[in-house]
N, C-alpha and C positions, 0 to 999 in steps of 0.2 A: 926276784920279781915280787911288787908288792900287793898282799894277796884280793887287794881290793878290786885286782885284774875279775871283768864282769863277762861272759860271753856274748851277749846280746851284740854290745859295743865293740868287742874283739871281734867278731862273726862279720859285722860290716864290713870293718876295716877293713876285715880280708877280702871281701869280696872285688874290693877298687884297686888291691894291693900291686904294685908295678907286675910288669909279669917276669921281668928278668931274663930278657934275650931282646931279639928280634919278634917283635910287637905284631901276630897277624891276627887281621880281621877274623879268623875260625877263632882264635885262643881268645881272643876277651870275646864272643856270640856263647861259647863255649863255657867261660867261666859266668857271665850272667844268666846262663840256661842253667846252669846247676843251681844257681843262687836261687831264682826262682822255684824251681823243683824242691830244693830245700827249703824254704820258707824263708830264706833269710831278707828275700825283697818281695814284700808282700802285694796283692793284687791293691791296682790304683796307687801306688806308689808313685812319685813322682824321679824318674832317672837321672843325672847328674848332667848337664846340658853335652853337647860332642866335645866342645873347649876342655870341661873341666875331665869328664872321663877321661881325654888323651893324657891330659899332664897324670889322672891318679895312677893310669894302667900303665903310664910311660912308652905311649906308641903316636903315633901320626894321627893328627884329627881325620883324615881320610880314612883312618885305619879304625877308627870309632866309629864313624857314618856306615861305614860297611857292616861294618858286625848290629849294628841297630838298622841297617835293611832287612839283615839276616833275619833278625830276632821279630822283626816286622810279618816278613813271607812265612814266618814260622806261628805266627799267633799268639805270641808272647806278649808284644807291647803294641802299643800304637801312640802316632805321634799327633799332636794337638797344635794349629797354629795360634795366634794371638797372644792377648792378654795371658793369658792362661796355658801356654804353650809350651808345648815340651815334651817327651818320651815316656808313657806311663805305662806299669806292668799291667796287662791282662787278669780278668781272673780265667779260671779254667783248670781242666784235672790235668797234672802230668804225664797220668794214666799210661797212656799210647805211648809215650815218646818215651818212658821208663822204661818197655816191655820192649820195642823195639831194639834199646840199647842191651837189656840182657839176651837179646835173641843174635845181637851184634857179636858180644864174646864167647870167649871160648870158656870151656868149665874151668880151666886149668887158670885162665885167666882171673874167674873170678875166684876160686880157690885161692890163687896168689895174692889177689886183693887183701881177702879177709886177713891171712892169716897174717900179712904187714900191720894192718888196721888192728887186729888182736896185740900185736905187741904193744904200739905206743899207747892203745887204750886201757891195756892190763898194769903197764906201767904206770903211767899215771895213775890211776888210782892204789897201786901201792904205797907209792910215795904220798902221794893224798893222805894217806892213814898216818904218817908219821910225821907230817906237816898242819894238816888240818886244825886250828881253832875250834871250840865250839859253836861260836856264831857262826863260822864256814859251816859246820853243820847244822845248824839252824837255817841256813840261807840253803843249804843242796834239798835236805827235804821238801821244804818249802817247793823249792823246782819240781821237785817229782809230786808235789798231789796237788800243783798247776793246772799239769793237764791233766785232759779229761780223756778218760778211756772210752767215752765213747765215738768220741773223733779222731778219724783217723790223720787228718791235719794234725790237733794240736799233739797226738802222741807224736806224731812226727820231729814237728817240731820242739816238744819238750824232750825229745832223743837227744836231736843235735845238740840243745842247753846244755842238759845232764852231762855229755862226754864232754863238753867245753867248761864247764865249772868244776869237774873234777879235773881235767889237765891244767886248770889256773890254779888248785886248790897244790898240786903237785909242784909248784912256783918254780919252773921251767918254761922261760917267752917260747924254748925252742920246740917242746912238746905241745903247746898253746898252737903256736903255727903249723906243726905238723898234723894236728889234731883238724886246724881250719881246713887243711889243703886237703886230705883224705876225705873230710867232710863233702865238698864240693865234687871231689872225684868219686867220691864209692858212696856216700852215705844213702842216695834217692834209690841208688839199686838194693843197697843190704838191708835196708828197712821197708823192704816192700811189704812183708812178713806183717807190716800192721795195717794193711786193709783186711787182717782178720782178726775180727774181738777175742777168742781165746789169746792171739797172743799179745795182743794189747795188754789185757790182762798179767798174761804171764813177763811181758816188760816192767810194768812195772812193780811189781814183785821183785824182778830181779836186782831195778833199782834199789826198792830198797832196802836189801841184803849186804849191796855195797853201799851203802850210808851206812850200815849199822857194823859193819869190819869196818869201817873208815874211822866211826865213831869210837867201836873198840880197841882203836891202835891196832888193829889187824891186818898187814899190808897181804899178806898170804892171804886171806881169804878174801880180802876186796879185789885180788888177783885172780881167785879162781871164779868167785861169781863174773868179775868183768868177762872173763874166757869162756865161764857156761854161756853164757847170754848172746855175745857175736857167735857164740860157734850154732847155736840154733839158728838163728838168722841167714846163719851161712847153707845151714843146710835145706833150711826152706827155701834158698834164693838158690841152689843147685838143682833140688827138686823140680821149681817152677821153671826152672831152662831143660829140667828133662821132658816137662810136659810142652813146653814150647814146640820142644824137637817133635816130639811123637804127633804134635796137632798137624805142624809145618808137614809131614812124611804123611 
């Protein structure tokens, strides 16, 4: 894969990407709720019309209209007639609907998450380290003092970057993809951990620890830091479901 592979434009892609089955109205509300929650379709955005979404998600125009009522009754986007007309994403916090969803799973659940998510992320960046150009590391640094630790958006969103340019820098389409799809599924919940500025802080630090083993040719240590770093995340997002329980009782 050639490594001029960029996340930003991989990240869309994925978002419209067909879904590969039977096409229902919950699995694309579902996949553009994550998008949104992740950053990857930013507030006032303009949506791809119901025509063009059905051919990208490969389901029934009926089955697009639905899932954009959804996303409607949900607060997400709203639809604009005329000249101008069209489905545009909302702004607003995730907040609520993130907490709800960890209050949805089970601990074991989200334990299981992480530690899938740990592998392909620890991998890639191993193989990162043995692949990596210098200008690849000139461009991943770059990503990590992007964003600004004081916002919790753009740490957010400079997450998703960071683990999507080191699994391109790892020149694996299939790690790239698997990278997009966990993203969408786990990432809004395991990175909850940055509406709080120490660990803001302590992110990207760990960022960039694995630039600097990646830079080293160090595939081992760009392994361990990537595993230090989810596995915190993991335990503040068990934490916050244990406090969830005790608040809910």
């Amino acid at each position: 894969m050639p490594q001029s592979i960029r996340s930003t434009t991989a990240a869309r892609a994925a978002v419209f990407a067909p879904l590969g089955g039977a096409g229902r109205a919950e699995l694309v509300a579902q996949r553009l709720t994550d998008a949104i929650e992740l950053g990857l379709l930013s507030s006032g955005e303009r949506l791809p019309s119901e025509a063009e979404m059905a051919r990208q998600f490969g389901v029934a125009i009926v089955t697009a209209r639905e899932a954009l009522e959804a996303l409607r009754e949900a607060g997400l986007v709203e639809t604009k007639r005329g000249r101008d007309g069209g489905s545009y994403v909302l702004a607003g916090s995730p907040e609520s609907r993130i907490t709800r969803r960890v209050a949805s799973l089970s601990r074991v659940e989200l334990r299981d998450m992480g530690v899938y998510y740990t592998a392909i992320a620890a991998m890639s960046a191993e193989l990162a380290a043995d692949r990596a150009t210098d200008d690849d590391i000139a461009h991943l640094r770059a990503t990590v003092d992007a964003a600004d630790v004081d916002s919790q958006q753009s740490m957010r969103r400079g997450e998703g970057t960071f683990r999507l340019e080191v699994a391109a820098l790892a020149q694996s389409a299939r790690l790239v993809r698997e990278e997009l799809r966990l993203q969408a599924e786990f990432a809004p919940l395991l990175w909850l951990c940055l509406r709080d500025g120490e660990y803001r802080v302590a992110s990207r630090a760990a960022h960039l620890d694995v630039v600097a083993a990646i830079e080293a040719v160090d595939g081992e240590a760009a392994r361990r830091a990537t595993t230090a770093h989810i596995g915190q995340a993991i335990e503040w997002l068990l934490d916050t479901k244990a406090d969830l329980e005790r608040t809910a009782t």
